[in-house]
N, CA, C and O of each residue as an XYZ file, in Angstrom:
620
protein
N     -84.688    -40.644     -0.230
C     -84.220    -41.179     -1.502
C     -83.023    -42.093     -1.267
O     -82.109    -41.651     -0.571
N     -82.920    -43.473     -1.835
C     -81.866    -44.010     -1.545
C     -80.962    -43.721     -2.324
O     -81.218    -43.472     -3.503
N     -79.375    -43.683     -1.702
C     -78.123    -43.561     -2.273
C     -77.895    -44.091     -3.469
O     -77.450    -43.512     -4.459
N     -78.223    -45.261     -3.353
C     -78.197    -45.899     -4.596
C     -78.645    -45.309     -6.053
O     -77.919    -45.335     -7.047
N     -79.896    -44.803     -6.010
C     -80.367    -44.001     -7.296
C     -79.545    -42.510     -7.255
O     -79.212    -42.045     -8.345
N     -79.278    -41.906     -6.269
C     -77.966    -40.827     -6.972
C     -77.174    -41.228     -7.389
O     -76.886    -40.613     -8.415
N     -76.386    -42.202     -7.141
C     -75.121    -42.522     -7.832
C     -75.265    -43.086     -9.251
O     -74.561    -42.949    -10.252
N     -76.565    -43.862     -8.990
C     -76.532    -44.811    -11.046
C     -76.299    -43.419    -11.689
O     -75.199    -43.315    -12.233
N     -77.016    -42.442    -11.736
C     -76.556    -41.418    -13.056
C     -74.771    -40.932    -13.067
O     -74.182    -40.695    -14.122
N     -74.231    -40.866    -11.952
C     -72.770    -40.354    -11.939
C     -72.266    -41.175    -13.003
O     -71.672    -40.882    -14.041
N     -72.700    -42.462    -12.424
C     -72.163    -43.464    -12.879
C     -71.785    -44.238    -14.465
O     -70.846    -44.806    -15.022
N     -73.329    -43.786    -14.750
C     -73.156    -44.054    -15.889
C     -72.487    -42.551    -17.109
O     -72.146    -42.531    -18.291
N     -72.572    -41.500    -16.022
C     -71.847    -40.527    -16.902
C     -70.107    -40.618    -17.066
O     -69.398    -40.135    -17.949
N     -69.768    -41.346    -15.982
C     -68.252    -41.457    -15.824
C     -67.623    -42.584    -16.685
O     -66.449    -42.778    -16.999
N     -68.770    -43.274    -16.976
C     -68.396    -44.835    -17.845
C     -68.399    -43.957    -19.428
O     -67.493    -44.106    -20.248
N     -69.428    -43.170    -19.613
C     -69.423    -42.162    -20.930
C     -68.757    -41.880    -20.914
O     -68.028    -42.602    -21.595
N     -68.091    -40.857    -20.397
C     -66.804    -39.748    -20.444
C     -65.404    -41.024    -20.583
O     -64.641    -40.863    -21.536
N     -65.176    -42.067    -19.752
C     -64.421    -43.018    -20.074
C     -64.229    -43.998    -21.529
O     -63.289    -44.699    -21.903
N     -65.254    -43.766    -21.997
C     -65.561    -44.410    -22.790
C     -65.210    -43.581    -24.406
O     -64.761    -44.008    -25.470
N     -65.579    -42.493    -24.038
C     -65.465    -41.237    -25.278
C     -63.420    -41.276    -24.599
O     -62.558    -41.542    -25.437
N     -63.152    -41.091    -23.653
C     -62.021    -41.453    -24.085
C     -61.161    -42.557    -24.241
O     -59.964    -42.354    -24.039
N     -61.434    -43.383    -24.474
C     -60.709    -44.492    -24.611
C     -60.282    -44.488    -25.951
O     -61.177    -44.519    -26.795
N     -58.472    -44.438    -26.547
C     -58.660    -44.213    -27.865
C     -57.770    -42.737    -28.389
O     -57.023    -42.519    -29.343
N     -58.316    -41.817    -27.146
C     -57.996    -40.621    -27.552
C     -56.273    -40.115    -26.933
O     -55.713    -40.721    -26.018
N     -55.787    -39.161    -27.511
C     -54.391    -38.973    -26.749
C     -54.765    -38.230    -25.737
O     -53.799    -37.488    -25.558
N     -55.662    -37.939    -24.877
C     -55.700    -37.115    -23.738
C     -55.393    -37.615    -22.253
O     -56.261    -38.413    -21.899
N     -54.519    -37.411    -21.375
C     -53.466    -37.985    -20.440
C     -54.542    -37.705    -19.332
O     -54.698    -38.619    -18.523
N     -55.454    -36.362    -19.146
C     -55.832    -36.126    -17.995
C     -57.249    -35.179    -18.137
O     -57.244    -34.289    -18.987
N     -58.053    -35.317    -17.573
C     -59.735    -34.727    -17.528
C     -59.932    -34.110    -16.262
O     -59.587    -34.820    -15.318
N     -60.401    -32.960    -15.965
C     -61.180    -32.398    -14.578
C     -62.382    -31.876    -15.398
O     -62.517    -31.104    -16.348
N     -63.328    -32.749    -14.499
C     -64.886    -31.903    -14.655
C     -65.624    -31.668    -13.427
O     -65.930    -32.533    -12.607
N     -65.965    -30.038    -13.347
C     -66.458    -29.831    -12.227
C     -67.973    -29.356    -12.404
O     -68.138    -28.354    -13.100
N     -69.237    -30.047    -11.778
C     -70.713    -29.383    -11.992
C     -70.803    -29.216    -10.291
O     -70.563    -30.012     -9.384
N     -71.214    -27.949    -10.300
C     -71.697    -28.074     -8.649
C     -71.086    -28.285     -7.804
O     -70.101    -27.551     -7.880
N     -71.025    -29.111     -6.639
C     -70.527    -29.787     -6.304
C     -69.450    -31.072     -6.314
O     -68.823    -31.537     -5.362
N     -69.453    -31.294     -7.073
C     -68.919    -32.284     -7.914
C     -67.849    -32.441     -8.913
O     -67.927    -32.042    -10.074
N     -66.887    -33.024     -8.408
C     -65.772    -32.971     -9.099
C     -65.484    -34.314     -9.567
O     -65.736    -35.291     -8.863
N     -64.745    -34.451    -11.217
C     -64.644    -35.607    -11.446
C     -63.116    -35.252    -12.128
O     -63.007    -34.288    -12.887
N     -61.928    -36.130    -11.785
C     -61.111    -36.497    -11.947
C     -60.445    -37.190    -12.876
O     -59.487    -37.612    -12.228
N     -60.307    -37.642    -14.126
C     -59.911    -39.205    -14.591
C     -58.330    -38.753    -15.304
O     -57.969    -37.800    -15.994
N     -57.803    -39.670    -14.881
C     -56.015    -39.791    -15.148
C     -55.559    -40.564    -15.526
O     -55.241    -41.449    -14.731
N     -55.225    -40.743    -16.996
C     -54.816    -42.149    -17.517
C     -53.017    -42.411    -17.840
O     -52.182    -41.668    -18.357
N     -52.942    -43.443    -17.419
C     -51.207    -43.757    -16.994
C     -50.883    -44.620    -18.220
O     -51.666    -45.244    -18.936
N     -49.613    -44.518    -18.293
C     -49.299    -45.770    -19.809
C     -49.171    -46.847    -18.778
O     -48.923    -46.779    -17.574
N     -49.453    -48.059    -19.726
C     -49.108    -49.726    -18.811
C     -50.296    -49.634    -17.532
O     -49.931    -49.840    -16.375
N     -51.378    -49.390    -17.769
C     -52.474    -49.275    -17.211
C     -53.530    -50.271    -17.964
O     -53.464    -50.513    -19.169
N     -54.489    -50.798    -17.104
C     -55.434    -51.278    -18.200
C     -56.737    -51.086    -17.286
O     -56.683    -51.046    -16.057
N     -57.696    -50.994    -17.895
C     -59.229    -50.315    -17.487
C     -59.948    -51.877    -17.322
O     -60.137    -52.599    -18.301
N     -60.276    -52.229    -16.063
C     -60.828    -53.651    -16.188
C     -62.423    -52.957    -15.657
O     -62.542    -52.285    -14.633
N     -63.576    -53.301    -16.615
C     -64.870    -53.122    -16.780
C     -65.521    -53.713    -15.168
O     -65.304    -54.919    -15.051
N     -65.866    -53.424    -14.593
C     -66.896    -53.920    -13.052
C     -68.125    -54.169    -13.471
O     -68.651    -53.345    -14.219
N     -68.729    -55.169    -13.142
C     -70.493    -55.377    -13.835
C     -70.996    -54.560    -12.775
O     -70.448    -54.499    -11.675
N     -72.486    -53.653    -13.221
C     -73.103    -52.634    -13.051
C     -73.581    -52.628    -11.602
O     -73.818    -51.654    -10.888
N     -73.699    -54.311    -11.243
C     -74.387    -54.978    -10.109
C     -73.981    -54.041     -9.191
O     -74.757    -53.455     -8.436
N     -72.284    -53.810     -9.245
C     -71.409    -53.485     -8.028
C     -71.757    -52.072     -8.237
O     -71.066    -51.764     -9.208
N     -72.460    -50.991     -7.870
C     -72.715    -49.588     -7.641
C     -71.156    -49.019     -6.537
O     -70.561    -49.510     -5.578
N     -71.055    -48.071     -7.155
C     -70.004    -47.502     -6.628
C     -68.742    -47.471     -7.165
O     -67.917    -46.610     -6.860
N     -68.533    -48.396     -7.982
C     -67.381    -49.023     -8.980
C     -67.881    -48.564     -9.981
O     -69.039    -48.780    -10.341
N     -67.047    -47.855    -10.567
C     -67.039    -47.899    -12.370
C     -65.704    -48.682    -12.981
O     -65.939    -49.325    -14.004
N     -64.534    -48.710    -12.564
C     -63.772    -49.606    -13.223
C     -62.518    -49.596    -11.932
O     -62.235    -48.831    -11.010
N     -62.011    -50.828    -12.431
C     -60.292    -50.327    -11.654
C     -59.019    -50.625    -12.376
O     -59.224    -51.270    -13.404
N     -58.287    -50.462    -12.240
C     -57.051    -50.355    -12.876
C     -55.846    -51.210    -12.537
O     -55.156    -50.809    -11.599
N     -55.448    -52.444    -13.219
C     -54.106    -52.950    -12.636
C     -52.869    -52.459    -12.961
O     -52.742    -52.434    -14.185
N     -52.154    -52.161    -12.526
C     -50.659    -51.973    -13.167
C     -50.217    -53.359    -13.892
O     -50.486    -54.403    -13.298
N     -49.664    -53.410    -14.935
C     -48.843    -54.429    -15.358
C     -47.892    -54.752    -14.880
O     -46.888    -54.107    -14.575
N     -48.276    -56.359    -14.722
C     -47.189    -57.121    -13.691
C     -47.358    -56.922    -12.402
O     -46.456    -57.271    -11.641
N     -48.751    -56.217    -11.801
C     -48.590    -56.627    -10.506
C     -50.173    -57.768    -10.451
O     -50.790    -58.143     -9.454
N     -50.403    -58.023    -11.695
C     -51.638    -59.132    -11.296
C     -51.038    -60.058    -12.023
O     -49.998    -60.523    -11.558
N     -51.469    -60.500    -13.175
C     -51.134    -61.947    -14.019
C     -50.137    -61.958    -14.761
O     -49.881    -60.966    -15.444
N     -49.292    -63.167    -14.797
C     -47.230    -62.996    -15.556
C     -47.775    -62.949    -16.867
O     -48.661    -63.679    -17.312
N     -47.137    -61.976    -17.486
C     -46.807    -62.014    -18.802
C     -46.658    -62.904    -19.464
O     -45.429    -62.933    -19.533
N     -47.242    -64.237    -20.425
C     -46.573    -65.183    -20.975
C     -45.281    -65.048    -21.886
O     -44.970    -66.037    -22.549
N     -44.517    -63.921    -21.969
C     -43.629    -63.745    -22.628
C     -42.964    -62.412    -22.114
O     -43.552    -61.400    -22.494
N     -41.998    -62.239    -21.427
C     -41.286    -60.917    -20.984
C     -40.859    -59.935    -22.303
O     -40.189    -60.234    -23.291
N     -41.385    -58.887    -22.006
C     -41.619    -57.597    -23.448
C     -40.649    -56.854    -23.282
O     -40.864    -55.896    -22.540
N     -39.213    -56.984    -23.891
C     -38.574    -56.235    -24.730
C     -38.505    -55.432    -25.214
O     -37.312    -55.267    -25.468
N     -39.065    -54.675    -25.588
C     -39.777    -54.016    -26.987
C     -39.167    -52.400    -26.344
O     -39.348    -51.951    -25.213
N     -38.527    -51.863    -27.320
C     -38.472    -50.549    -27.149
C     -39.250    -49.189    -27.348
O     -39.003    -48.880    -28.514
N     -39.962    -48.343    -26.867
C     -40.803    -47.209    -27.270
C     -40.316    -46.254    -28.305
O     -39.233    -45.865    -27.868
N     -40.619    -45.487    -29.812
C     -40.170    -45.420    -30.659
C     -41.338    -43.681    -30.031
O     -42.567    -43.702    -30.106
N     -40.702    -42.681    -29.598
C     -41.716    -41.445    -28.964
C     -41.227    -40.105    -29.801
O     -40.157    -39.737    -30.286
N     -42.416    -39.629    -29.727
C     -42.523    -38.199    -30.557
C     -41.760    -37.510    -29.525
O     -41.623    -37.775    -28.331
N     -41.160    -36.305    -30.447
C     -40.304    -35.416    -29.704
C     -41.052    -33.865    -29.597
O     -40.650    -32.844    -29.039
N     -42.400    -34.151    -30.428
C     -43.109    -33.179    -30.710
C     -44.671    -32.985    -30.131
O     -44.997    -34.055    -29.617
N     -45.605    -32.136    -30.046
C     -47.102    -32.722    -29.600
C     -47.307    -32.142    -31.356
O     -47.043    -31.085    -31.927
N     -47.811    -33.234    -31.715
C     -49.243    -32.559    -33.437
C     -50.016    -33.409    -33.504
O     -50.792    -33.886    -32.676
N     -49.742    -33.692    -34.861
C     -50.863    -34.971    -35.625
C     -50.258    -36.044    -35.980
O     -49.540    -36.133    -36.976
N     -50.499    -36.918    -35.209
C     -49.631    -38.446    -36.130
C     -49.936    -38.640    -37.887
O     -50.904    -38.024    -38.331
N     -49.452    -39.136    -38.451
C     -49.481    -39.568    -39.382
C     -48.692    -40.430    -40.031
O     -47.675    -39.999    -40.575
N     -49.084    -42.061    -40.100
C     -48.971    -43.332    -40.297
C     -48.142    -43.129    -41.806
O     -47.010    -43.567    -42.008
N     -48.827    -42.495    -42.647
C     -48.108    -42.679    -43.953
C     -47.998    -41.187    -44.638
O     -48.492    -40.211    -44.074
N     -47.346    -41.091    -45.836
C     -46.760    -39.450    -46.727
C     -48.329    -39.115    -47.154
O     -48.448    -37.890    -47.114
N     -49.475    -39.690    -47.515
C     -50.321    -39.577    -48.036
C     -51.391    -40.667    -47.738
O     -51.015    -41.759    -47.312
N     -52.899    -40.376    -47.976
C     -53.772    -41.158    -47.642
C     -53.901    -42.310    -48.578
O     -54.316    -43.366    -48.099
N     -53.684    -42.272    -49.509
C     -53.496    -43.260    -50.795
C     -52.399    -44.199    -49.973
O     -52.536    -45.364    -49.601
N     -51.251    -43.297    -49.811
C     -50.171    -44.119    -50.097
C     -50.065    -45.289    -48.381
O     -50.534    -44.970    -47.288
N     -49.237    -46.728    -48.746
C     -49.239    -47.836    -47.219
C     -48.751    -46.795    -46.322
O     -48.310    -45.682    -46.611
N     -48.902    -47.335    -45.212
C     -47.736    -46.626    -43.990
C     -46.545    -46.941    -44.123
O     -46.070    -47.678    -44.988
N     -45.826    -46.217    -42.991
C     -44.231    -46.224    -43.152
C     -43.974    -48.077    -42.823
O     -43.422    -48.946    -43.498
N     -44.696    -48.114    -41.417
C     -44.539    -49.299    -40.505
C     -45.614    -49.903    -40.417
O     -46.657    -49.269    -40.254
N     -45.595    -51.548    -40.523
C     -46.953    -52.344    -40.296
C     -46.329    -53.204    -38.749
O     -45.212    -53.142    -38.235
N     -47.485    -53.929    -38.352
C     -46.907    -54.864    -37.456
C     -46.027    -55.718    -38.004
O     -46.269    -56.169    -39.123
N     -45.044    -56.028    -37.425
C     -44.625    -57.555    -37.854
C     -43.219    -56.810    -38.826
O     -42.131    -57.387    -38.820
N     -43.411    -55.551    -39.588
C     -42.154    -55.177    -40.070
C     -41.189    -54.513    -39.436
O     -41.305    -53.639    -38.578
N     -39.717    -55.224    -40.157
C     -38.691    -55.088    -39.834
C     -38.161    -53.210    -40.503
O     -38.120    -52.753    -41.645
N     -37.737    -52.386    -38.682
C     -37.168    -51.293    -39.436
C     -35.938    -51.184    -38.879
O     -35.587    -51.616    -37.781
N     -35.053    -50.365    -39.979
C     -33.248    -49.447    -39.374
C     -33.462    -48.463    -38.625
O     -34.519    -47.834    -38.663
N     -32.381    -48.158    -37.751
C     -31.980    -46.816    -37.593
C     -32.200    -45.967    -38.342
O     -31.975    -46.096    -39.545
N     -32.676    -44.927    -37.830
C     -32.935    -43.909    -39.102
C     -33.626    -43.982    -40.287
O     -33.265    -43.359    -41.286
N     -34.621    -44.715    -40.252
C     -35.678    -45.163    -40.995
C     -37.346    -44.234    -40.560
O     -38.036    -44.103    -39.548
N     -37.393    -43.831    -41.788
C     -38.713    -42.608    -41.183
C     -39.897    -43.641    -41.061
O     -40.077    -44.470    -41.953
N     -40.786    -43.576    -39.827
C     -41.461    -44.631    -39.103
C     -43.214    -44.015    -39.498
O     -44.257    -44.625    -39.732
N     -42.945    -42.851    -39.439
C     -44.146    -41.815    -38.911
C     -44.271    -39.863    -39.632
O     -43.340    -39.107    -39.905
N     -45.019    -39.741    -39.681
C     -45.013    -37.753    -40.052
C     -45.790    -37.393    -38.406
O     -46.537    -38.174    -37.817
N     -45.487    -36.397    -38.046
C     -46.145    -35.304    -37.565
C     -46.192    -34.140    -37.357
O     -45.291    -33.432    -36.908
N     -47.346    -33.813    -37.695
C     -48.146    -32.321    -38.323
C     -47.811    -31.695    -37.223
O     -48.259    -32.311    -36.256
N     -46.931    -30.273    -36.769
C     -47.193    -29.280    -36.158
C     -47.099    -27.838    -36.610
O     -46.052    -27.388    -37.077
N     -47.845    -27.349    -36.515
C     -47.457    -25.639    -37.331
C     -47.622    -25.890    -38.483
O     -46.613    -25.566    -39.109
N     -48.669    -26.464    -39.347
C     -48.608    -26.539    -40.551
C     -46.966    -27.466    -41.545
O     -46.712    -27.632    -42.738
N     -46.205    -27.856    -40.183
C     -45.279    -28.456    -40.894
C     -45.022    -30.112    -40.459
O     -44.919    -30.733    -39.401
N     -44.989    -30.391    -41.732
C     -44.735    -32.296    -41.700
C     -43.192    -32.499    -40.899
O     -42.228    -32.191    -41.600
N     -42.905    -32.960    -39.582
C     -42.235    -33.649    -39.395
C     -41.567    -34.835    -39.297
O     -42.322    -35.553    -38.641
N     -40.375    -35.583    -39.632
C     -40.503    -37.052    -40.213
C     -40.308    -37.731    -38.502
O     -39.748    -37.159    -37.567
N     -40.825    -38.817    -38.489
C     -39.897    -39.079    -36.908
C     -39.519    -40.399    -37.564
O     -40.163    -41.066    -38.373
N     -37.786    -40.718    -36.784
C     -37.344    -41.882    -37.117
C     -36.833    -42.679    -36.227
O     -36.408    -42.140    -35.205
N     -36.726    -44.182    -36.352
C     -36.835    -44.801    -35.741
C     -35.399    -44.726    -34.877
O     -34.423    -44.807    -35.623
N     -35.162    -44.625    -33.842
C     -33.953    -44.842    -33.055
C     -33.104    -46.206    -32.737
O     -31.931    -46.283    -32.372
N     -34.167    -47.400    -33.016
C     -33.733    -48.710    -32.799
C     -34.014    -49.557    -34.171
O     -34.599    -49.049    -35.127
N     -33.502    -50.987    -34.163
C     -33.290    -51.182    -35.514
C     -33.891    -52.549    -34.875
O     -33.392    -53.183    -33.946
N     -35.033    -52.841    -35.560
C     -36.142    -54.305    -35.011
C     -37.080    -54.737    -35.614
O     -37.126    -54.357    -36.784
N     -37.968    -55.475    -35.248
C     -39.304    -55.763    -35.452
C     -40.580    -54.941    -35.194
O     -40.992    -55.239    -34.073
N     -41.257    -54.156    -35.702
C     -42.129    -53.138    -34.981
C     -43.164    -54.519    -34.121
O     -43.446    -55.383    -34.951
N     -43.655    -54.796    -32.884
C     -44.377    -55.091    -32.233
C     -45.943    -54.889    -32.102
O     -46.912    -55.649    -32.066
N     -45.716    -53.272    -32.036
C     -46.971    -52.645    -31.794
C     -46.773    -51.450    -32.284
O     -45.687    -50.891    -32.135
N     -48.017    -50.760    -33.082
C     -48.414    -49.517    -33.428
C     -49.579    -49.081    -32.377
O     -50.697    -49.560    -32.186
N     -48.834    -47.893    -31.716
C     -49.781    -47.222    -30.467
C     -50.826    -46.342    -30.989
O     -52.043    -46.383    -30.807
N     -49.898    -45.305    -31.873
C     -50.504    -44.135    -32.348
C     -52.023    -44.639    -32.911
O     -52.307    -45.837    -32.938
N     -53.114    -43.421    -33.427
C     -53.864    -43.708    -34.482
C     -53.188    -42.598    -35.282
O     -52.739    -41.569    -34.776
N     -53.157    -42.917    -36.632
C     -53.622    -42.173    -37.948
C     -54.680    -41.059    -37.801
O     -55.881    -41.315    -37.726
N     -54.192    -39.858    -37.767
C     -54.625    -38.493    -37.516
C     -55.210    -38.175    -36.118
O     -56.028    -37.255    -36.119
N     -54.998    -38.646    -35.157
C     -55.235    -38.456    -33.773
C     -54.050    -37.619    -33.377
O     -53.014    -37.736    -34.031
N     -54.133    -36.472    -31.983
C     -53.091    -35.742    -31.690
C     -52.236    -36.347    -30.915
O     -52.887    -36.849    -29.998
N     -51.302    -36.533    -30.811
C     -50.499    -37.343    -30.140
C     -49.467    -35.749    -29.022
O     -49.011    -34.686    -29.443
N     -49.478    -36.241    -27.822
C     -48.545    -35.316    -27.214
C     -46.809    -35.850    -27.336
O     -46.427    -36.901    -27.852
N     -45.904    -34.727    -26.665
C     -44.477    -34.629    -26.683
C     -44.247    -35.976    -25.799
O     -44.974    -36.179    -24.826
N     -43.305    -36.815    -26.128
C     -43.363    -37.621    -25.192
C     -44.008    -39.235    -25.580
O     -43.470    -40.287    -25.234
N     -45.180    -39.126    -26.313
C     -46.372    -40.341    -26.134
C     -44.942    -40.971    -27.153
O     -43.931    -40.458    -27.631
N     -45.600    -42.451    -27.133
C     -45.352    -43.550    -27.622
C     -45.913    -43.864    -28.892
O     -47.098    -44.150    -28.726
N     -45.533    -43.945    -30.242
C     -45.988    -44.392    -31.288
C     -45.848    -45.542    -31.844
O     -46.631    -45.893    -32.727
N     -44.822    -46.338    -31.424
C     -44.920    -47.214    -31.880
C     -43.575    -48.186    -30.781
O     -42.630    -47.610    -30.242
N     -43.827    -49.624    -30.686
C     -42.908    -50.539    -29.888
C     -42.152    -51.307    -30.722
O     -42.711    -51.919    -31.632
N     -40.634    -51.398    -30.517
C     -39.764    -52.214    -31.712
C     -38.928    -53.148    -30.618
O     -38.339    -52.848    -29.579
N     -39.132    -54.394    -31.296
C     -38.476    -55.464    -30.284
C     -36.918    -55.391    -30.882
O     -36.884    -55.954    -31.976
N     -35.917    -54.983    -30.574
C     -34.463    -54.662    -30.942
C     -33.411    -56.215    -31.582
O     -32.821    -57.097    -30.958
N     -33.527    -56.032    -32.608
C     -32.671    -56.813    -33.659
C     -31.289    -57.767    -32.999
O     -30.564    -58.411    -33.758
């Protein structure tokens, strides 16, 4: 049997499992069948560059930022991080806007975000006073202690 046809199925199971997570707050995966152990470890400032199928053996690879192509603009931007692991939550209610959109300007101490732990709403607020950049989080996804919710370019 050639090598080649064992590996297409790994293969395309590891692009699944990559794929189901892409999106999700989960930092790290071990799956073991048999023999077989599968690994996947996802880093912040990472990016997943897709390999066409041609190349067997490759499912994706990973550059660090800034060690392949310059930035057209050097990023500033400060990380705005939960102090907690729960549930993100963008706004007080599903009706109601979010705290933060792109492009808006927040204060110090300006509630950015809720998150759900223990049945209790925590507010998180912003530590820097800017432009929000980027919203990381999703809206009801679990976010761990630590993660990044949102990037504020500093005033």
């Amino acid at each position: 049997m050639d090598t080649h046809e064992q590996k297409a199925p790994w293969l395309a199971r590891v692009e699944e499992i990559i794929n189901v997570l892409e999106g999700s707050s989960i930092g790290e995966l071990e799956l073991t069948e048999g023999d077989t152990e599968i690994i996947i470890r996802r880093q912040p400032g990472m990016v997943l560059v897709t390999v066409p199928t041609q190349q067997l053996g490759q499912v994706g690879m990973t550059l660090a930022s800034g060690s392949g192509a310059r930035m057209a603009k050097e990023d500033h931007s400060l990380p705005i991080m939960t102090p907690i692991t729960g549930v993100f939550y963008s706004s007080p209610s599903p009706a109601e806007p979010p705290f933060v959109s792109l492009g808006d300007i927040v204060q110090v101490g300006q509630v950015v975000a809720l998150i759900e732990a223990m049945k209790v709403f925590n507010e998180i607020q912003a530590e820097v006073g800017g432009c929000v950049t980027e919203v990381i989080a999703v809206n009801g996804n679990v976010v761990q202690k630590g993660d990044a919710l949102l990037r504020v370019e500093p005033a």
